[in-house]
C-alpha positions, -999 to +999 in steps of 0.1 A: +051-196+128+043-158+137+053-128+129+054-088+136+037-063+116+051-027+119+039+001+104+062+025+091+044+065+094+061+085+064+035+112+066-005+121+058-023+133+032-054+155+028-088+143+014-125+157+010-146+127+032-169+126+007-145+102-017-144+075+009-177+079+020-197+072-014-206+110-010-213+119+019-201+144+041-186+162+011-169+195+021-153+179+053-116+174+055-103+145+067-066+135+070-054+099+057-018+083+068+010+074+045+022+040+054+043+011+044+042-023+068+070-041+078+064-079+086+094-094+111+101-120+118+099-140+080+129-153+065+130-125+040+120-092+046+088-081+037+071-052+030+033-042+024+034-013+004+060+014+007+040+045+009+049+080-009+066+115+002+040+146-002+060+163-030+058+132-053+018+130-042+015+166-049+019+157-086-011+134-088-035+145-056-053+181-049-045+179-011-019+189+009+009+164+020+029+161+051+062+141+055+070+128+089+101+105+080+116+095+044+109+057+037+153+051+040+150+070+076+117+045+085+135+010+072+170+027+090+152+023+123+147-015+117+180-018+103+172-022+069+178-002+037+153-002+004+182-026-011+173-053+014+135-057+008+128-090-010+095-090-012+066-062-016+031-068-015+011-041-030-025-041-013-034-015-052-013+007-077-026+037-066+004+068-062+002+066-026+009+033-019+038+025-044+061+060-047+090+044-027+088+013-042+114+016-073+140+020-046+138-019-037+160-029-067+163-063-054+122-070-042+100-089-059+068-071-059+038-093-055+008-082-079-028-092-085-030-097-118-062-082-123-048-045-105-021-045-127-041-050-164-065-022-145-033+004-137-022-002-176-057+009-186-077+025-161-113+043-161-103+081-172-115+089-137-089+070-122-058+077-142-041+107-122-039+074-093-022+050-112+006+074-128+028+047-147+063+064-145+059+050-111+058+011-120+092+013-140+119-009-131+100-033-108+106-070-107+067-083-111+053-113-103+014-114-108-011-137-089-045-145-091-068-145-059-054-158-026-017-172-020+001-179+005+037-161+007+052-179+040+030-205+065+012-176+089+015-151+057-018-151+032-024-129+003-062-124-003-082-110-029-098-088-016-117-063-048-132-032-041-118+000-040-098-010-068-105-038-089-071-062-077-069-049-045-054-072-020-050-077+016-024-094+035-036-118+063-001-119+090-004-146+120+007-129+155+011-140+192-021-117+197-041-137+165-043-132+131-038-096+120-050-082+086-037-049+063-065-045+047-058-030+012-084-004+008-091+031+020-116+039+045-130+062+073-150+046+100-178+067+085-182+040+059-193+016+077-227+037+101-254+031+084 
C-alpha cells in the first residue's frame, strides 16, 4: 500500500539560529514554517501534527508569527474538517505543533509515552513549550518506540530534540518518505 503526504502551510514563525544550531550563529534570524501533514490515501484520515496560529504562539514564543491559512481553511481544501481526523500523530508537545489539535474531537492522538511524562514535567527551561492548557480534551493513546499505524505507515522513536520525539516513516510511489519530528536548519548538520 502507499500513500500521499501533504503538507498543510498555516504560517511561520520567527527564531534566533542560534537555538537550532547548539549556539551558533546567535543573533541571526531565521524563519521556521507552521505545518500539519496530511497522509491520503489510508483508510482513516491521518494527520502528523496540526500546527498552531501566531496569536496562540505569541503567548508562549518571543518571535513574531505569521498566519497564511487557518488549520479548518487548510483541511477544507482536502475536503475535510477537524471533526473528521481519526488519527494524529504528534512528532513532540511542543506549542507549535499541537495548538489545532483540541479541535479533532473525534482523533485519537498517538503519543510516545516517554514525551508525554516529559510535557507533564518538563526541565524549567522548557516549560513555556509544553503549555498544558493545550493537551486538554484529547483522546490519548501512548506508545513506546516504533509501531506501525497502517502497512506502509511506521511510527519511530526517534529522541532528540525532545526526549519522545517521534517521526513518521509514510511509503510513496516515489519511496519511503519521512516527517522527521525535530526542528532543524541545514546549518546543523556543516561541520
Amino acid at each position: 500500500m502507499t500513500y500521499t503526504v501533504k503538507p498543510l502551510f498555516l504560517g511561520t514563525i520567527e527564531a534566533d539560529k542560534s537555538g537550532f544550531t547548539y549556539m551558533a550563529f546567535p543573533g541571526v534570524p531565521i524563519k521556521l514554517e507552521v505545518v500539519a501533514f496530511l497522509i491520503q490515501g489510508a483508510p482513516k484520515n491521518i494527520l502528523v501534527d496540526t500546527g498552531s496560529w501566531a496569536a496562540l504562539m505569541a503567548k508562549y514564543w518571543p518571535g513574531k508569527g505569521v498566519d497564511y491559512q487557518s488549520f479548518e481553511e487548510a483541511l477544507k481544501k482536502e475536503n475535510l474538517s477537524p471533526e473528521k481526523i481519526d488519527y494524529i500523530i504528534h512528532t513532540h508537545l511542543h506549542h507549535d505543533h499541537v495548538g489545532n489539535t483540541s479541535k479533532c474531537k473525534n482523533a485519537e492522538v498517538i503519543i510516545q509515552e516517554e514525551e508525554w511524562i516529559f510535557a507533564k514535567a518538563p526541565h524549567p527551561l522548557q516549560s513555556q513549550y509544553y503549555p498544558p492548557e493545550l493537551y486538554k480534551g484529547w483522546k490519548i493513546r501512548l506508545i513506546r518506540g516504533n509501531k506501525e499505524l497502517f502497512p506502509g505507515i511506521e511510527i519511530l522513536h526517534t529522541p532528540g530534540h525532545t526526549p519522545g520525539t517521534q517521526s513518521v516513516a509514510v511509503r510513496t510511489p516515489q519511496g519511503t518518505a519521512v516527517i522527521p519530528g525535530f526542528c532543524c536548519t541545514f546549518d546543523t548538520f556543516i561541520e
